[in-house]
C-alpha positions as CSV (number, residue, x, y, z in Angstrom):
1,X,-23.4,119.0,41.8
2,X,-26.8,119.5,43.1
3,X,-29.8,118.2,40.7
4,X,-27.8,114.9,40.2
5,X,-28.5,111.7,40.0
6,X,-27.1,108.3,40.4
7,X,-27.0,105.0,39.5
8,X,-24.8,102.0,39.5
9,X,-23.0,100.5,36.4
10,X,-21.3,97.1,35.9
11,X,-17.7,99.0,36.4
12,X,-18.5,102.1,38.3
13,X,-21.9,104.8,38.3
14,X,-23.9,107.2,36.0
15,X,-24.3,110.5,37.3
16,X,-27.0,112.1,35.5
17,X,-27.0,115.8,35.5
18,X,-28.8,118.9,34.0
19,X,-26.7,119.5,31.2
20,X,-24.2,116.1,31.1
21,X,-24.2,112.4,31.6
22,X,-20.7,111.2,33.8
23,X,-19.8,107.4,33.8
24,X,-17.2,107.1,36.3
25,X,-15.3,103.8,37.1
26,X,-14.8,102.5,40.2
27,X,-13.0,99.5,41.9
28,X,-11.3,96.9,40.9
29,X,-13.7,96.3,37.1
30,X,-13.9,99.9,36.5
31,X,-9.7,99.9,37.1
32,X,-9.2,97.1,34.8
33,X,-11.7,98.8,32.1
34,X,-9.5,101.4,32.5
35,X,-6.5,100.1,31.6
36,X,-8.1,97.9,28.9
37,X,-10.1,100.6,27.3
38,X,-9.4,103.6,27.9
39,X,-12.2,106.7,25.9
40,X,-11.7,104.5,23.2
41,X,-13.1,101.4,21.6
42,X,-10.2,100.6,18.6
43,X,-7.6,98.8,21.0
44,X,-10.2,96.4,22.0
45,X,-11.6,96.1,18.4
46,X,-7.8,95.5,17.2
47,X,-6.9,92.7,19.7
48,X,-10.4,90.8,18.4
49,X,-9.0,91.7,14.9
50,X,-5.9,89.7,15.4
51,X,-7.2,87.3,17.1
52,X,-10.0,86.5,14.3
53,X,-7.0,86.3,11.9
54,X,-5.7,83.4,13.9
55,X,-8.8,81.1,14.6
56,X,-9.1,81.7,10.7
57,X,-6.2,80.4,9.8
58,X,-6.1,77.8,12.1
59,X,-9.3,77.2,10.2
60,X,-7.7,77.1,7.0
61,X,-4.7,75.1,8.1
62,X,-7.1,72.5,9.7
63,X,-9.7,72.4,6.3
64,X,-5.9,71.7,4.8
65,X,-5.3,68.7,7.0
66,X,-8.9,67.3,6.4
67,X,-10.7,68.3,10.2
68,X,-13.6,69.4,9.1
69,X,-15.0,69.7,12.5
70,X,-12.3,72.3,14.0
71,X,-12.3,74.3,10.5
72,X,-15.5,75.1,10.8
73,X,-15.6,75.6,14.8
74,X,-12.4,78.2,14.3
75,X,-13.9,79.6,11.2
76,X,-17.3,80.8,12.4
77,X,-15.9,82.0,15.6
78,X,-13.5,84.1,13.5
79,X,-16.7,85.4,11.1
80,X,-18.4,86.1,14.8
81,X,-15.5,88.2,16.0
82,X,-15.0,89.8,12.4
83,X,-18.7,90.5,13.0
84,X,-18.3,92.1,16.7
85,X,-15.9,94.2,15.0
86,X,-17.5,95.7,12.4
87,X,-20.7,96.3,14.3
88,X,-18.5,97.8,17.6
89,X,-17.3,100.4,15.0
90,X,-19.9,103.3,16.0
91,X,-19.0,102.4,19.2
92,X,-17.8,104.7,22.1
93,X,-16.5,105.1,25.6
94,X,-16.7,108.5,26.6
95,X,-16.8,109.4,29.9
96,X,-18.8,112.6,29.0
97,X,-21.8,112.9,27.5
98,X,-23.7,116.1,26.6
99,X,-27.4,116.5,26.7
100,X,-28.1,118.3,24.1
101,X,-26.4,116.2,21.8
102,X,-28.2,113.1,22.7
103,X,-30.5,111.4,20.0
104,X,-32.1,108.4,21.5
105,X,-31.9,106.8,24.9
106,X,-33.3,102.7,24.3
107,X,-33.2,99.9,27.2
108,X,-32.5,96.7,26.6
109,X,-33.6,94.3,29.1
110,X,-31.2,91.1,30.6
111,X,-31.9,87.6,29.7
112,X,-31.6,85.7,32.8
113,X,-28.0,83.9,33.1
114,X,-26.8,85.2,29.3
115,X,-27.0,88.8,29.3
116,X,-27.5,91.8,31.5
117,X,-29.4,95.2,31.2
118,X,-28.2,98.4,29.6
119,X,-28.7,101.4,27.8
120,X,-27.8,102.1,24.7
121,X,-27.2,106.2,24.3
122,X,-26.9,107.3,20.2
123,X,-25.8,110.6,20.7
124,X,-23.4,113.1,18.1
125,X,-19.4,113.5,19.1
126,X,-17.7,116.7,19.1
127,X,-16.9,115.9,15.0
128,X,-20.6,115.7,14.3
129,X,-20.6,111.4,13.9
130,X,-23.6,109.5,15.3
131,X,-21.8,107.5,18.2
132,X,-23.3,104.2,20.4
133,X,-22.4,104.7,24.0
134,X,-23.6,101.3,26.1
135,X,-24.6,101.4,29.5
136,X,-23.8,98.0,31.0
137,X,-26.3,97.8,34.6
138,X,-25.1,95.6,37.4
139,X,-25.5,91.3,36.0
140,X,-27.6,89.3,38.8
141,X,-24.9,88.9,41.3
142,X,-24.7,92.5,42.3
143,X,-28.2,93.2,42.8
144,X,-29.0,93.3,39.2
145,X,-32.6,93.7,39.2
146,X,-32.9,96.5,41.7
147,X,-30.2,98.7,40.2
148,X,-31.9,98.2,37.1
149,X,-35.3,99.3,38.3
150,X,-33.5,102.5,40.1
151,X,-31.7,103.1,37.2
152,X,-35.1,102.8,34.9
153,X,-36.6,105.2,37.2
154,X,-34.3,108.0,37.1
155,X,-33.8,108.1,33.0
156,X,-37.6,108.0,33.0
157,X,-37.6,111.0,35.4
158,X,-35.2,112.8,33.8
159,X,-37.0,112.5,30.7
160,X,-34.0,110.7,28.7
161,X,-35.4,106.8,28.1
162,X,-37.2,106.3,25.1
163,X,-36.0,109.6,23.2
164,X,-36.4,109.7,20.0
């Protein structure tokens, strides 16, 4: 594995190489996206599926009884998770991806205490379908802003950030 290079992730590290992007997990977040995940997105996208059924019917049932208040709370959290879904659907978690088949490479940079930094990859499977794979960086408790700038570095050497 020489010409590689690596960079912490929010459950594990990238290893870029010359033909190949690796996202390995590691530890104790990386275990439990493991378990929780898997290579694939739809178990994920089917427990927020069921659970959007429920807050909208408690919705319903509450707009029933006459709470305003809690109908609409349940119902627009339900329409936000029915949202999630349906925009998580060109979604992927592959472990593996290939160079050559990348398309675009974008950052997108943290907002301080709500969001942290990744990339997001648009690259085509092995059935020809553009996929979204996210990068999720290190948040601000784990050296955030360094691993960021490390991370930035290397996909700028490598040529890959920004790719259009």
């Amino acid at each position: 594995m020489e010409n590689e290079k690596t960079f912490k992730t929010k459950t594990g590290y990238c290893h870029i190489l010359p033909d190949k992007i690796i996202l390995t997990r590691d530890g104790i977040i990386g275990n439990v996206a493991k378990v929780t995940v898997g290579n694939n997105i739809s178990r994920i996208l089917i427990i927020y599926g069921g659970l959007s059924i429920v807050l909208l019917y408690f919705a319903f049932t509450n707009y029933q009884d006459g709470k305003t208040f809690p109908a609409i709370l349940f119902g627009a959290i339900g329409i936000f998770l029915i949202y999630g879904i349906f925009s998580s659907l060109n979604n992927s978690a592959t472990p593996i991806i290939e160079r050559n088949k990348i398309k675009s490479v974008n950052l997108k940079k943290a907002i301080f205490g709500l969001t942290r930094s990744r990339f997001e990859v648009k690259f085509e499977d092995e059935n020809g379908k553009m996929k979204k794979r996210l990068i999720m960086l290190p948040g601000s408790m784990n050296k955030g802003q360094t691993e960021t700038e490390k991370a930035i570095e290397i996909m700028t050497a490598e040529n890959l950030l920004g790719r259009k």
